[in-house]
C-alpha positions in Angstrom: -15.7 -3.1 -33.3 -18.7 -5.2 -32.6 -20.7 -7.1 -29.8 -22.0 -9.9 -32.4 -18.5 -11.8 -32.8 -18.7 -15.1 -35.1 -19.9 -18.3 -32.7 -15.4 -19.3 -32.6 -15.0 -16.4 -31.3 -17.5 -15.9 -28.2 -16.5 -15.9 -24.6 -12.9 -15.9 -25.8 -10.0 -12.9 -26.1 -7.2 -12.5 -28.8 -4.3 -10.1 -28.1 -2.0 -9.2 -30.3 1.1 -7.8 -30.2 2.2 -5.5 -32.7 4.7 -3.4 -30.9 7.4 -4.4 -33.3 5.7 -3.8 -36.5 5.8 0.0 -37.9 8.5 1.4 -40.3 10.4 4.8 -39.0 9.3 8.3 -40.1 11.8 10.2 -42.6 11.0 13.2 -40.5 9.7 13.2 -36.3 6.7 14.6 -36.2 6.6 15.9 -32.3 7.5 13.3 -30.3 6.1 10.7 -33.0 9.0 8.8 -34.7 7.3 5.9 -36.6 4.2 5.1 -38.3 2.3 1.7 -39.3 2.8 1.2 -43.0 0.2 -0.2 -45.3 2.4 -3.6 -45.4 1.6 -3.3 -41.2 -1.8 -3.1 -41.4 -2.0 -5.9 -43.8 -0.1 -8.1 -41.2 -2.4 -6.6 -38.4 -5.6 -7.6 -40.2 -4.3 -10.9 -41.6 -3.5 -12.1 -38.0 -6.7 -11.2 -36.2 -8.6 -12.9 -38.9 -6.6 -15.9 -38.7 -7.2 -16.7 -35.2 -4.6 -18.9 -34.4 -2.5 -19.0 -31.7 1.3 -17.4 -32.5 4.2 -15.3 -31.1 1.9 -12.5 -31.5 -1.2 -13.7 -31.1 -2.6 -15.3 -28.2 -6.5 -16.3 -27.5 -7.8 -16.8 -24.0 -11.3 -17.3 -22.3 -12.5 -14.1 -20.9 -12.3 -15.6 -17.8 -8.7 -15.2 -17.9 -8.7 -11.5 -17.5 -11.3 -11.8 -14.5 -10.8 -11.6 -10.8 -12.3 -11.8 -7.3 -11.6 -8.8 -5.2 -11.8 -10.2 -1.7 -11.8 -8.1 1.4 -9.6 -9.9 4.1 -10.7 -9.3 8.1 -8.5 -9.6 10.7 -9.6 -9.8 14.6 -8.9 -6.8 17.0 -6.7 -7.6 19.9 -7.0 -5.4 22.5 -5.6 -4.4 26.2 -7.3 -1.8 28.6 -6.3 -0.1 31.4 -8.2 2.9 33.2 -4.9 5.1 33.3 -5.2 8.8 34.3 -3.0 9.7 31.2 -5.7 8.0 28.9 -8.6 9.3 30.5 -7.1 12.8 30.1 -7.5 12.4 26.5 -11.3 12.0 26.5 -11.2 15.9 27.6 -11.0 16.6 23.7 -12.6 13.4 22.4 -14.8 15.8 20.1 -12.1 16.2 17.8 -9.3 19.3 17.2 -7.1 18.0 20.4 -4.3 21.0 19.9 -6.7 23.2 20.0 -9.1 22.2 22.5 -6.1 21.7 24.7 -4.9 25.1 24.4 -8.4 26.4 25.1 -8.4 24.4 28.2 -5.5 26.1 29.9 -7.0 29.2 29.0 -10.3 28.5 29.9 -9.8 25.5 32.3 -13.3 23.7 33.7 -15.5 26.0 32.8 -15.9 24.9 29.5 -17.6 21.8 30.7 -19.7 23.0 33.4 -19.9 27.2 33.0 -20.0 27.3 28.9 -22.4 30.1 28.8 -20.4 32.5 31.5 -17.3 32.5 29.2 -18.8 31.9 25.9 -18.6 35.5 24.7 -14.8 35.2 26.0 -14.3 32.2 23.9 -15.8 33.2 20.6 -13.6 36.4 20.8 -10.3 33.9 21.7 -11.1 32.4 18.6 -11.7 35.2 16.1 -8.4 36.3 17.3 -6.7 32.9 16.6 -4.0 32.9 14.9 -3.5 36.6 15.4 -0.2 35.9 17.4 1.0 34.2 14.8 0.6 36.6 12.4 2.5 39.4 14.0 5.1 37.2 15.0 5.7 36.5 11.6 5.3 40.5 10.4 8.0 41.5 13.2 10.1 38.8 11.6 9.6 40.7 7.8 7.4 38.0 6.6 4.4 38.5 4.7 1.7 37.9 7.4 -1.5 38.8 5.0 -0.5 35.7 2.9 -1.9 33.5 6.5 -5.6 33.8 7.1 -6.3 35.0 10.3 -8.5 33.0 12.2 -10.3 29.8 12.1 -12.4 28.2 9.4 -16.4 28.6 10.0 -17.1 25.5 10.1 -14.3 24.6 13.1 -15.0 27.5 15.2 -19.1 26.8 15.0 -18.2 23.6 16.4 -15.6 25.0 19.0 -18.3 27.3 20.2 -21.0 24.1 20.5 -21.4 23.7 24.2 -23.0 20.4 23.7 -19.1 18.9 22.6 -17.4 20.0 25.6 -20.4 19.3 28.0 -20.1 15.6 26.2 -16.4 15.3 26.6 -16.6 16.4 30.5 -19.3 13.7 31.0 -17.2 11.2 29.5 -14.4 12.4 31.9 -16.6 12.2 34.9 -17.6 8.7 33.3 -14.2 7.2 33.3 -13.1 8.5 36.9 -16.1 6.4 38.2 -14.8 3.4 36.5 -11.2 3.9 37.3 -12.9 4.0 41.4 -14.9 1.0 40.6 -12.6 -0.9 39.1 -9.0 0.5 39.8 -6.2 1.0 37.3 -4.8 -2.5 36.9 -4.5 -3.9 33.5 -7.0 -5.8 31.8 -5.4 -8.4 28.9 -8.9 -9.3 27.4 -11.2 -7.0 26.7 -14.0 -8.9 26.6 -14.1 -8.9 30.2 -12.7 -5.1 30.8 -16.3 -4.5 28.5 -18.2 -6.4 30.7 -17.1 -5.2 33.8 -17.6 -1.7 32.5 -20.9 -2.1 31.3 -22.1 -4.1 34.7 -20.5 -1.0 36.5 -22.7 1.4 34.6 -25.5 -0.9 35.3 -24.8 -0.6 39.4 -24.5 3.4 39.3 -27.3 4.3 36.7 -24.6 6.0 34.3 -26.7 6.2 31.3 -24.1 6.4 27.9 -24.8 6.6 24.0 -23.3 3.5 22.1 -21.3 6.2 20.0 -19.6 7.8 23.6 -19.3 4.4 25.1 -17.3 3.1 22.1 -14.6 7.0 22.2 -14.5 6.0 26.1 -13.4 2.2 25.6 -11.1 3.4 22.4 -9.2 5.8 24.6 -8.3 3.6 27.1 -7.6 0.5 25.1 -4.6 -0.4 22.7 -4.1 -2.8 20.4 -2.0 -6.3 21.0 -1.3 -8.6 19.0 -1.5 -11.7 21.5 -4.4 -10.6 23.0 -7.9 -12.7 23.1 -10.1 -11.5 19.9 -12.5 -8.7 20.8 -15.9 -10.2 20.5 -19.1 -8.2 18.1 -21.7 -10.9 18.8 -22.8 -14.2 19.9 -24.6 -16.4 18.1 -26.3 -19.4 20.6 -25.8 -23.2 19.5 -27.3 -24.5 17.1 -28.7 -21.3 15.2 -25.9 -20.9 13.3 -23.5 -23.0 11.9 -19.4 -22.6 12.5 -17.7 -20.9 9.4 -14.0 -19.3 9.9 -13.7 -18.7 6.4 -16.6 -16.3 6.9 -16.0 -15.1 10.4 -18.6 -17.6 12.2 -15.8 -19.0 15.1 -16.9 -21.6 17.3 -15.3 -21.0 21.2 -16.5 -21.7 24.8 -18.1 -19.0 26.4 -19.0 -19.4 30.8 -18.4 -23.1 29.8 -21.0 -23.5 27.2 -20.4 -23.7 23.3 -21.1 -20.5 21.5 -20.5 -19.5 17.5 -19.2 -15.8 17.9 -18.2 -13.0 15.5 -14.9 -10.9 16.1 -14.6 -7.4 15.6 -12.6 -6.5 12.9 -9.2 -4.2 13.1 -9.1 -2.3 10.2 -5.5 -0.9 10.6 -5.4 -5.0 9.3 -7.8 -5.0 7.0 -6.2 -6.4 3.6 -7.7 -7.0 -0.2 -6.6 -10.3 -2.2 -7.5 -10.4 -5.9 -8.4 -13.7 -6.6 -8.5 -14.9 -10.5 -11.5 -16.4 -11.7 -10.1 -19.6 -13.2 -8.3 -20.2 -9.7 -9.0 -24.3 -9.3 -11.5 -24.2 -6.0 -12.3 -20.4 -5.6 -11.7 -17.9 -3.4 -12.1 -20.4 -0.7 -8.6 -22.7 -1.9 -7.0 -19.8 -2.7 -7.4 -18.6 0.8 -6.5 -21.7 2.3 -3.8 -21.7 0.7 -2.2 -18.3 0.3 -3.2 -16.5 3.5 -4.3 -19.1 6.0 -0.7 -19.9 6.6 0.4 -16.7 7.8 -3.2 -15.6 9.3 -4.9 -18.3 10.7 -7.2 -15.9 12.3 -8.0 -14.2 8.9 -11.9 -14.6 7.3 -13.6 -13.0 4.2 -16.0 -9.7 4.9 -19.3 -10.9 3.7 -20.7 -9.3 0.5 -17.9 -7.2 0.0 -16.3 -9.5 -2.7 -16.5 -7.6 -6.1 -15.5 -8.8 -9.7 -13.1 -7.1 -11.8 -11.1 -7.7 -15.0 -8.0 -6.2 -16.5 -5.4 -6.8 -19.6 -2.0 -6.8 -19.3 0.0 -7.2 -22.5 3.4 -7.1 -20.5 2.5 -10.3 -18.6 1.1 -12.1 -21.7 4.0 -11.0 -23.9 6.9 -10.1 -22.4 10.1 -11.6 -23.1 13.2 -11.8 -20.2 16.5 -10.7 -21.7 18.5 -14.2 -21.3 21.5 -13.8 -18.6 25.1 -13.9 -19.6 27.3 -16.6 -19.2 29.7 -17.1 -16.9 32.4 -16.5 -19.7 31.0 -13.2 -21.1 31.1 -11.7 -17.7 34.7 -13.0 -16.9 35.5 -11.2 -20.2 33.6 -8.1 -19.1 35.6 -7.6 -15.9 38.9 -8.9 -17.5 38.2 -5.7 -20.2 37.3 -3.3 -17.4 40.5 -4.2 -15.3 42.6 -3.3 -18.2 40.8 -0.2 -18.6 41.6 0.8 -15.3 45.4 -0.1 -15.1 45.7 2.2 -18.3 44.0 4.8 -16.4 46.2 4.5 -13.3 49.3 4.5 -15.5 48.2 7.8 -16.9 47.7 9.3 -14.0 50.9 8.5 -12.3 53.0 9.5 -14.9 51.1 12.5 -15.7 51.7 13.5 -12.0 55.3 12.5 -12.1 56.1 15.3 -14.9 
């Protein structure tokens, strides 16, 4: 094997097949049956240095092997509605919701605004966890020691971090203001639920981090699929130049022409791979194969990588040809007199 191949050989790839050349072994050795026989190796040898094109040799430029891996965006849709069912959720938006939720009919609202009266009461609830469990399963005759008792470090540190569920409350308290400010009624673009929300925060001096702002809208939002495209970012006239293909989407925004960016819905999010000899790129390709049936679809910039693979099978693989009409009329004229034999049998076997 070397690097330094002859100058008619550069930049190009020769495959051979020699599945079909090896002579059996008198003996299996293991699960090895056959071996390449001096006469094999000859052939082997003889057809890579010929370099010609054959049954089972094929050349191709590297290129052939090579493809784009592009990442394939989709717009997220979305509806919101400021529903006392969805806001309940944001009680446990720190993560763990079963358990948190348990807790909470234990320990009701204290955990959000009395954490340290019944902290001692809730790291002992938790080193018990499980406990219940445990002798339920021992009264039943099960093995309880093969359960650990308890909960992980790592989840109970975070259980007993009053900083989550003083979070969580605020974000509670949050929402119930914007379901009085702006009712319950549904909102079928989000774009304007967002501002409305963020103009109501404005007028009551409710300060939020990005990061709890976005848990708040996720929990009362849901995705639609004819719903207006959630925008990321505007871009004003004239800096920037309209590019679907890329996600740069020219619209109307108050009346006045805007390029905007969409945010993307990753439950949507698809790859393509796109081969490198494809005539007009990635972008015909595109056009052509996804386009179609996405029209709202774009390509994630710089996330389009290069790969390359081999497949023999493709290159070499040979469909067994399909019978004709007159060898299957004789198959199932064969098996029908099979089976009338069978059923003559059987009657006369149960007749005696």
């Amino acid at each position: 094997m070397s690097n330094k191949k002859p100058a008619h050989r550069k930049g190009k790839v020769q495959l051979i097949d020699a599945s079909q050349w090896f002579k059996p072994l008198r003996k299996n050795l293991g699960k090895k049956n056959c071996e390449l026989s001096s006469e094999d190796i000859d052939r082997i040898t003889r057809t890579f240095l010929d370099f010609k094109e054959t049954e089972q040799s094929k050349i191709f430029p590297n290129a052939a092997f090579g493809y784009w891996k592009v990442t394939v965006e989709r717009p997220l849709r979305l509806h919101s509605q400021l529903s006392l069912k969805a806001i309940e959720t944001l009680r446990f938006a720190s993560g763990e919701e079963e358990i948190r939720s348990t807790l909470y009919d234990e320990f009701g609202d204290d955990l959000f605004n009395n954490f340290s009266q019944i902290a001692s009461q809730l790291e002992k609830r938790l080193t018990e966890w499980g406990g219940d469990d445990e002798a339920e399963d021992d009264e039943n005759g099960e093995d309880a020691g093969t359960k650990k008792k308890g909960l992980p470090e790592k989840k109970k540190k975070k259980l007993l971090d009053s900083a989550t569920w003083e979070r969580d409350g605020q974000l509670v308290e949050t929402a119930m203001a914007l379901r009085k400010a702006l009712g319950d009624k549904l909102f079928e673009d989000h774009n304007v639920f967002r501002d409305r929300v963020e103009a109501v925060l404005e007028d009551e001096s409710i300060k939020l981090r990005g990061p709890d702002l976005k848990k708040l809208l996720e929990a009362v939002s849901w995705r639609v699929e004819t719903a207006p495209p959630v925008i990321a970012k505007v871009h004003k006239s004239g800096k920037v130049k309209a590019d679907p293909l890329r996600g740069l989407f020219e619209t109307n925004l108050d009346g006045k022409p805007a390029i905007v960016e969409y945010e993307t819905d990753t439950e949507l999010r698809d790859t393509e791979q796109v081969p490198l000899l494809e005539d007009g790129g990635i972008e015909a390709f595109i056009k052509r194969e996804v386009l179609p049936y996405t029209p709202d679809a774009w390509i994630k910039k710089d996330a389009t990588k290069i790969g390359y693979e081999i497949s023999f099978t493709r290159h070499f693989y040979k469909p067994q040809p399909l019978r004709t009409l007159d060898q299957i009329r004789a198959d199932i004229a064969a098996l029908e007199k099979e089976t009338e034999g069978l059923i003559g049998e059987i009657v006369k076997g149960s007749a005696k």
